[in-house]
N, C-alpha and C positions, 0 to 999 in steps of 0.2 A: 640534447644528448640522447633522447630515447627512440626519436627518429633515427639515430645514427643506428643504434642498436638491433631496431625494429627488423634491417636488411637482415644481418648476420645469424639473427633468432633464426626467421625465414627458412634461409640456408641451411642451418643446422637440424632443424626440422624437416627439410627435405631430403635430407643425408640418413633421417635414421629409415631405417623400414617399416614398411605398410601397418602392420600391428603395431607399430611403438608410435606410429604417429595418433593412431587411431586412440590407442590410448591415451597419447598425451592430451587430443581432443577431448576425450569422455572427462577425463582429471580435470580440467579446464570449465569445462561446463558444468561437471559439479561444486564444483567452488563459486563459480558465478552464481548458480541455482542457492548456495550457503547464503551469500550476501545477500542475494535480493531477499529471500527468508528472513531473514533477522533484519533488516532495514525496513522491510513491510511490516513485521511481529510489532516493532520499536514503532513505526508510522502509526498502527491500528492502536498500538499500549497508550501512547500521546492522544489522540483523537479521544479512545474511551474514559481517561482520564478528564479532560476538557469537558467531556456530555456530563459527566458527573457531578464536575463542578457548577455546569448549569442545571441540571436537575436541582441542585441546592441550591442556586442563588435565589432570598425570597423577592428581586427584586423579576427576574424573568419567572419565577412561581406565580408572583401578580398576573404580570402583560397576558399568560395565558391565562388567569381565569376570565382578565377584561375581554380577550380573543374570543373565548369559550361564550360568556355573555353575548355579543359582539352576533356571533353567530347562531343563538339558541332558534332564535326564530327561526332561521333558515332551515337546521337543523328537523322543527316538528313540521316542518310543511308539508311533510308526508311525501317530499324527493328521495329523500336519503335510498329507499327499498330500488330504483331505477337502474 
């Protein structure tokens, strides 16, 4: 159905004049520019929420201190400054 539609938009868009269409472009791309905004806010809100919850799990608070251990020697071998 929206194919059907798609043509007759088209046409009626090409019917109005140069500034109406200009503008209906600008309106258009701000809306777009709305959503992808709030669907990226809502993507980064989920993510920071998720780190959070691994920040507190004590069970990933372990694996990194065994990480940390794991690599102290490497650590003072006096590369890090390089």
């Amino acid at each position: 159905m929206r194919l059907l539609l798609l043509p007759q938009i088209e046409k009626s868009i090409e019917d109005l004049p140069q500034d109406e269409q200009l503008r209906l472009v600008e309106r258009i791309a701000h809306r777009l520019r709305q959503k992808l905004t709030t669907t990226n806010n809502h993507k980064q809100s989920e993510f920071e929420k998720q780190i959070a919850l691994m920040a507190n799990d004590l069970q990933i608070q372990s694996e990194l201190r065994a990480i940390d251990e794991e690599f102290l020697v490497t650590e003072n071998d006096g590369l890090e400054n390089l």
